[in-house]
N, C-alpha and C positions, 0 to 999 in steps of 0.2 A: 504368274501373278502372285502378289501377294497375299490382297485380298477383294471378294468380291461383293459389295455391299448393293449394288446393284438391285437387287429385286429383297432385300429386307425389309419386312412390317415395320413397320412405324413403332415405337413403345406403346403409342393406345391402342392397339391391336395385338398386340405380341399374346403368341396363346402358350395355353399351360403344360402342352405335350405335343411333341414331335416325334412321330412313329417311321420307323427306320423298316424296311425289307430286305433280308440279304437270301439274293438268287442264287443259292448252291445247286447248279444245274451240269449239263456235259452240254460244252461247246467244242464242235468238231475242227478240228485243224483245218486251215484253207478255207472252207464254208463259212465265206464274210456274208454274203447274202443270208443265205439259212440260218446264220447264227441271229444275225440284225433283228429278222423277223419273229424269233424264239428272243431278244430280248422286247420286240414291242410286246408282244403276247403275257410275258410276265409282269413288266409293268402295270401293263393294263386289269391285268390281275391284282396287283400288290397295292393298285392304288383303286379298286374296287373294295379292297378288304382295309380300307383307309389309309393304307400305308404315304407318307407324305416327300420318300428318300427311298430307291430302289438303287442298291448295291450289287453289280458286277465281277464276278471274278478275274485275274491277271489278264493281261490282252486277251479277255473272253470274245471280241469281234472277229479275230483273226484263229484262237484256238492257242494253245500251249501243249509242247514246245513247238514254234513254227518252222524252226531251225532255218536251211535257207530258202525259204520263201521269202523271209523279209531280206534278198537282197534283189528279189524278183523286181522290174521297171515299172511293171504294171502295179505296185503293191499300194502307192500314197494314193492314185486314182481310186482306186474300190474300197479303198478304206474311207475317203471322202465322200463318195457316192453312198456309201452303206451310213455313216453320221448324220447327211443329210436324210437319208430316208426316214429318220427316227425324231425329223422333227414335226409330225404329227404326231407324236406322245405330247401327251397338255395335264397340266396339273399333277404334276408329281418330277421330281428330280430325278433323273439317272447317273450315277457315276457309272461310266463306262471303261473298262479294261481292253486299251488298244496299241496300237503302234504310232507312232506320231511321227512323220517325217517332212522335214523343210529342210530350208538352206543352211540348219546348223545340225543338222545331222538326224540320225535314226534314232528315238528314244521309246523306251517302254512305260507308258504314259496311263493316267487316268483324265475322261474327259467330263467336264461337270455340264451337263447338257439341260435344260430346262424350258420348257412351253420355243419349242422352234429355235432355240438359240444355244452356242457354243458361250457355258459363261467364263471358262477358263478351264485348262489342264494343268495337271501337272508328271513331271518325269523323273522316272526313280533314281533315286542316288547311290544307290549300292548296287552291284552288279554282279553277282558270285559268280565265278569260275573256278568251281571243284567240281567233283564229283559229275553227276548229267549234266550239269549246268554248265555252259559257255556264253556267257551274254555280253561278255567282252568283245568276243569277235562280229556281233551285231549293233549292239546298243551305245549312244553315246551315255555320259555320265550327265544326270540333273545335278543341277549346282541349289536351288531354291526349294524354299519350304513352300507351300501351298496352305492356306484358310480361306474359307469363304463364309460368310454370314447365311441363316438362313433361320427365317421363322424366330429369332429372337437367338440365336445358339450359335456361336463358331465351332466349323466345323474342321479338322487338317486330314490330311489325306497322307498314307505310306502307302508302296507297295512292297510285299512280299520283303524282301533282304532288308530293307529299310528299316524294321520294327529288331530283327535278330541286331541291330547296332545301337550303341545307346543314345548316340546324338539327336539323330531326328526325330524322337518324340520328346526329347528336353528342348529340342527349339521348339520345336510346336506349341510343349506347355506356356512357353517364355515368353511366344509371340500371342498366348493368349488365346487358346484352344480347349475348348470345354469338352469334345466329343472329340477321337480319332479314330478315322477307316482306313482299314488297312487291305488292300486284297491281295489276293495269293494263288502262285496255281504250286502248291506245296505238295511234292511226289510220297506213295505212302512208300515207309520204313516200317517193319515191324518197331512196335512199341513209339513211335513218333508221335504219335497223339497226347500222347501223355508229357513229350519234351515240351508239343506246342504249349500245352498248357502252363506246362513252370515257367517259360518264356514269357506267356501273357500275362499270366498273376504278377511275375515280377516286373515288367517293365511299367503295366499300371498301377501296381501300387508305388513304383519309383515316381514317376509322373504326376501320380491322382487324379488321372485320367480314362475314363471306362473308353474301352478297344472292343470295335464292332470290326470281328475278323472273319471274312469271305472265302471260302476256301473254295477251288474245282472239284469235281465230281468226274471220276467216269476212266478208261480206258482210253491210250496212245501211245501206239507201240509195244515199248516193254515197260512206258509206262504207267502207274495207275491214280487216279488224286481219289484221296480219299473223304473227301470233305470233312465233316467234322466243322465247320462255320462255330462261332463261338460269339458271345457277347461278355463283354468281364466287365463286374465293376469299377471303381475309381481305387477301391480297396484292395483286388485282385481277386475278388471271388466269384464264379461265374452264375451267369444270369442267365443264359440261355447255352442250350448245344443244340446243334443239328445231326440227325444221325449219320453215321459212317457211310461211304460207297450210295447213296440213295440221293437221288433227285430233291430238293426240298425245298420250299418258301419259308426262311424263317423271319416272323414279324413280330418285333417289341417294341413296346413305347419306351421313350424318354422323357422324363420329367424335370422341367425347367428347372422349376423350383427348388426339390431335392438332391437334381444333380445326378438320378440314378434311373437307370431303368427298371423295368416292372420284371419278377421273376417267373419263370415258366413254372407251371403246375407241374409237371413231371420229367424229368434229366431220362435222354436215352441209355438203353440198357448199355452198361459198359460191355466190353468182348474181349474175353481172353485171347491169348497168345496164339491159339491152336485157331481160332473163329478166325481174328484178322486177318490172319494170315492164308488161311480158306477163302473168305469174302475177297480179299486184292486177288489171289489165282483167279477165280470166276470171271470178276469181272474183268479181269487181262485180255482171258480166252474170248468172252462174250464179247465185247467190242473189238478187240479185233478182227473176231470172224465178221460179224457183224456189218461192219463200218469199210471190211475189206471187197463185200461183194458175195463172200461163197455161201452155199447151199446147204453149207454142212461138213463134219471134217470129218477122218477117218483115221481109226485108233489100231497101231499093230497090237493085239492082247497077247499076251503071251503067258501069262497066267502068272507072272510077278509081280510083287506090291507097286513097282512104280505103274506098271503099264493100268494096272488097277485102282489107285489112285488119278491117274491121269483120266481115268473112263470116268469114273466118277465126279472128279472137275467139269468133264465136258457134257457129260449132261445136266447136271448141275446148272450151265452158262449155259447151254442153248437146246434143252429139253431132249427128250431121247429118242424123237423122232427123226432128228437132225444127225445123230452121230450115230456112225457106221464099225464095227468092231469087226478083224478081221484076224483070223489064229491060223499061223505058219507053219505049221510043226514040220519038223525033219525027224531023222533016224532017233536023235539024241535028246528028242522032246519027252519029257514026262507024261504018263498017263497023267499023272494028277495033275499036269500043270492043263492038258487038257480038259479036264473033267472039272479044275476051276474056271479057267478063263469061260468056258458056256455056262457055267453055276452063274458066274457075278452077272454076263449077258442077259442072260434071263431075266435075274432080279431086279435089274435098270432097265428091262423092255428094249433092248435098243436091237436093229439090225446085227448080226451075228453070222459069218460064212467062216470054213474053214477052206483056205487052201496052201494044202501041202506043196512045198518046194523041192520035192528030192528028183524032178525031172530037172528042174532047175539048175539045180547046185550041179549035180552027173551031168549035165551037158558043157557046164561052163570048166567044169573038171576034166573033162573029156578034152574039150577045144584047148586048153593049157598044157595039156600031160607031155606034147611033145615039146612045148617048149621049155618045161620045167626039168626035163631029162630026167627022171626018176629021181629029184631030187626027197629028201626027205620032207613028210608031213608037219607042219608047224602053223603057226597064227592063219597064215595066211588062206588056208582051208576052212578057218574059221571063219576070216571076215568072210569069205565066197555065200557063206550062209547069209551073215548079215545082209548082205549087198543084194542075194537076190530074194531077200525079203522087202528091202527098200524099192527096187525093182518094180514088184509085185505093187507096191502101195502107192508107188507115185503112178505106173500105169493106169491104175483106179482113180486117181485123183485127175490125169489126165483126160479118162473119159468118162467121169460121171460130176465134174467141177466142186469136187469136196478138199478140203484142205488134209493135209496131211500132218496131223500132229504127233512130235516124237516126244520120248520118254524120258528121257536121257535127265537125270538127279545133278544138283552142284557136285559134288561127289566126285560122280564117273568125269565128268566135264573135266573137273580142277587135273585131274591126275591121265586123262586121254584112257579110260576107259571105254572107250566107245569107237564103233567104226566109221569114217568115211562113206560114203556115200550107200552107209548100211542102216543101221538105225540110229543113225545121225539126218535121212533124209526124208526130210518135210521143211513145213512152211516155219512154225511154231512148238518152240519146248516148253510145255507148259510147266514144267520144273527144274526149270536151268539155273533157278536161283535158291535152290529148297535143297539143304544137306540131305545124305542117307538117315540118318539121325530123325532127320527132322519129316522125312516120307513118311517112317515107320507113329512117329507124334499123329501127323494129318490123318494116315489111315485109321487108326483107333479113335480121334477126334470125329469123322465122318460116319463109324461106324456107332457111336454113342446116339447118333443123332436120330435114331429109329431104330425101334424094337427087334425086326429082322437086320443084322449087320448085311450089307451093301459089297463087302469086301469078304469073299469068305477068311474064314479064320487061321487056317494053315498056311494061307497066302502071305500072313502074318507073321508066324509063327517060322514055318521053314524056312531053310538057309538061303539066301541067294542067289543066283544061281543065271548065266547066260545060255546054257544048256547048250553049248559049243561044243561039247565032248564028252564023254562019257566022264558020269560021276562029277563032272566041273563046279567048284564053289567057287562066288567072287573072292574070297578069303586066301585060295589060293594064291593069288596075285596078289591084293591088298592087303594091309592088315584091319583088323576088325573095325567094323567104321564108327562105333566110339572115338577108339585112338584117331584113326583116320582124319573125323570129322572135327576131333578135337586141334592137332596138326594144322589142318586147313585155314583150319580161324585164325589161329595165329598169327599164320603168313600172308592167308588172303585179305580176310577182313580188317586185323589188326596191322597189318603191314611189320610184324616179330620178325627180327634176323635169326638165321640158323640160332646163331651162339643164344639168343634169347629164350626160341623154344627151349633150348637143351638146357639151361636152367633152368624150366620146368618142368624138370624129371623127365622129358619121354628120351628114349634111347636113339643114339647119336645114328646108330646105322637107320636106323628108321624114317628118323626126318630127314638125314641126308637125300635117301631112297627118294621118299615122299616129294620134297622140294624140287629133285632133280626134272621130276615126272610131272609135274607140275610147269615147271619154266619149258619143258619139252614139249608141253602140248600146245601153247601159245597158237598153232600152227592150224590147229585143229579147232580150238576155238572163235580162230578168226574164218573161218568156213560155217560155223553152225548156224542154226536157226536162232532167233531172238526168242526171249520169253521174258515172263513180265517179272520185275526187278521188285524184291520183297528187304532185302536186306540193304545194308551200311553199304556194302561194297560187291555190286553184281557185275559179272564178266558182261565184257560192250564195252559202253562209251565211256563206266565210270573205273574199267580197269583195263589200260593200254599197255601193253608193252613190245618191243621191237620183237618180229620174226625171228632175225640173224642180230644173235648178240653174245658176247664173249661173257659175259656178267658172271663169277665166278659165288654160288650161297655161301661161300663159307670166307669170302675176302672180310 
């Protein structure tokens, strides 16, 4: 529709302020019922605390990303069944975030719903297909702008990709839109909050239009919405924020007359680089465990910064009654890697056993020896550790229903540090997307956070180390994971060609190495666990490449 004048006041009635509610809440994937009911409940809410407009995040009735569920038969019935249940909401608007399907196709839609009635929808017209996003291959393309009248105000509606292009809110101004909503289910990126915002200042002061922007909340999959809802003036300066990762009702009036809404008394605390990036792990872990079913996960410790930073996260997300730590040690384990890993247990209270693998390893060493003919000793001894450590943990998860969460850093992943079905095997990596670099950042960020540090300090401080063998440094193998991690970026994140690094000074034998080891492990990373996606560009969905491929770094 274009526009719906339908249920407008009269001018002798038109009142002075129309108050706006935007629902930054977690709507669960699939759960159209549950979600329907979690949105009568805030309405009913928002329009107790006067609100006259309750705003919905992107297909929040269905959940984000639904992936294919919307090509499920059953999908237009429960979507209709669940719209209709919502019209016993009275006195108060809901734009609702759904799927919309008829005889011209699948679309990702907003529906304007009011006292019993469906007053018009509309379906987004930008449709990104980069990076998580495939909305190509579900959604048809909206062709039309959407306004509706309401209480004296036109009101236009975007969703999400709609507002990052410039056109659809120059028509909207054009056609005569005094307020525009926009909703979103926008995945966090470290430092994205900050993009959203230059985005919003400038498309509303292009416009001179204030942008009431809805963002998700919460944990799916690997990935996480960080909310952040925002209100911006017509100027481009913001009026309201809602805090980051948190549930929230955010309510501002708008004022006819002035054209501006009212400003909030106090701006959430902003979050460094080290916090937000802390806060998206948590709530990675937290809902997934969570929303998965289990009882609890269980942590191989091992008394190195990732597996301690990992323990940390997970009690953190889901209290330290819930997570279980469990320390492996063989011949070639450190006292002090022991005497840390029960130090940190302690200090986070959680569950803590040790059990050694050296019957383990000697038997599965034993059962091989003839078929290996006295071959010489190499990796492969090593993984046997790995593997029957994994072993060990998924047994446990087998019979006490706890998840197995692995350790394993962007780092080791990028370059196939890590073994096969050793400590590669669990449910969820809770730092599959966090450089070496950037562990050692989190761990000292975590450890600021309370007077007694959480992480002992040599854990910190010593070399790294898989303790595979005597005297073993990861350094052996890699080189130091500055360079490492600096290399990685490059190629991973930035998508740099060989020749590009190498004119940025690092040494040719090195990134060759690097890159090779990288493109080789493809293989390995299409076997791992998922973990939640913090940067530009996270191994998964937003970075594919072929198994068997001839791709030559240096052509």
């Amino acid at each position: 529709m274009s526009k719906d004048t339908n249920n407008s006041p009269t001018s002798s009635n038109l009142p002075d302020k129309v108050t706006f509610a935007l629902a930054q809440s977690h709507f669960l994937v699939g759960d159209i019922t549950g979600n329907a009911n979690k949105m009568r409940t805030l309405a009913i809410e928002a329009r107790d605390q006067g609100a006259d407009v309750i705003v919905f995040p992107e297909l929040a009735l269905l959940g984000y990303p639904p992936e294919d569920l919307l090509l499920r038969p059953s999908l237009s019935g429960r979507v209709k069944s669940a719209l209709n249940a919502l019209s016993d909401v009275e006195d108060i608007v809901m734009i609702v975030g759904y799927p919309h399907v008829d005889h011209h196709g699948t679309f990702n839609s907003a529906a304007i719903l009011h006292n019993g009635q469906q007053k018009g929808f509309y379906h987004k017209q930008y449709l990104p297909n980069y990076g998580v996003f495939d909305e190509r291959r579900y959604f048809d393309k909206g062709r039309n702008q959407v306004l509706f009248d309401y209480k004296g105000i036109t009101i236009g509606l975007l969703i999400c990709e709609d507002l990052w292009e410039e056109s659809p809110i120059a028509e909207l101004k054009k056609q005569g839109a005094d307020v525009v909503i926009s909703l979103n289910a926008s995945p966090f990126e470290t430092d994205k909050q900050s993009r959203r915002k230059q985005l919003l200042s400038k498309r509303s002061s292009e416009a001179n239009l204030p942008i009431l922007y809805i963002n998700a909340v919460g944990g799916q999959d690997d990935l996480v919405f960080d909310g952040g809802s925002m209100i911006v003036q017509a100027d481009g300066s913001i009026a309201h924020e809602a805090p980051r990762f948190l549930n929230q009702m955010l309510v501002a009036t708008y004022d006819v007359n002035s054209k501006q809404f009212d400003s909030q008394d106090k701006a959430p605390l902003g979050l460094s680089r080290e916090s937000e990036m802390y806060q998206a792990l948590v709530v990675g872990l937290r809902d997934y465990v969570n929303h998965s079913g289990f009882s609890g996960v269980i942590v191989g410790l091992s008394g190195g910064i990732d597996s301690a930073l990992t323990l940390c996260i997970a009690v953190d997300a889901l209290g330290a009654d819930k997570v279980y730590a469990v320390m492996m040690p063989y011949e070639y384990t450190s006292q002090i890697s022991l005497e840390d890993a029960q130090a940190q247990a302690r200090r986070l209270n959680v569950s803590y056993t040790v059990c050694p693998i050296f019957d383990a390893v000697e038997g599965i060493r034993a059962t091989l020896a003839p078929l290996f003919n006295k071959s010489h000793a190499d990796t492969t001894e090593e993984n046997i550790q790995a593997r029957a450590r994994g072993m060990v943990l998924m047994a446990l998860s087998n019979k006490f229903g706890h998840l197995v969460i692995t350790t394993g850093n962007k780092s080791e992943m990028a370059v196939g540090y890590a073994t096969l079905y050793g400590d590669m095997a669990g449910g969820f990596d809770v730092l599959k997307d966090v450089y070496k670099s950037e562990v050692y950042n989190l761990a000292n960020y975590r450890n600021r956070l309370e007077d007694t540090p959480v992480i002992p300090e040599r854990v910190i401080t010593r070399p790294p180390s898989a303790e595979l063998r005597p005297d073993q440094k990861d350094q052996d193998s890699l080189p130091d994971y500055d360079t490492l991690d600096a290399i990685l970026r490059h190629y991973i994140d930035e998508d740099l060609s060989y020749q590009d690094i190498l004119d940025k000074g690092f040494d040719g034998n090195m990134v060759a190495k690097t890159l090779k080891m990288v493109d080789n492990s493809e293989y390995k990373r299409r076997q791992a666990a998922i973990g939640t996606k913090i940067s530009q560009k996270a191994f998964g969905r937003e970075r594919r490449y072929p198994l068997v491929n001839k791709w030559s770094i240096k052509g």
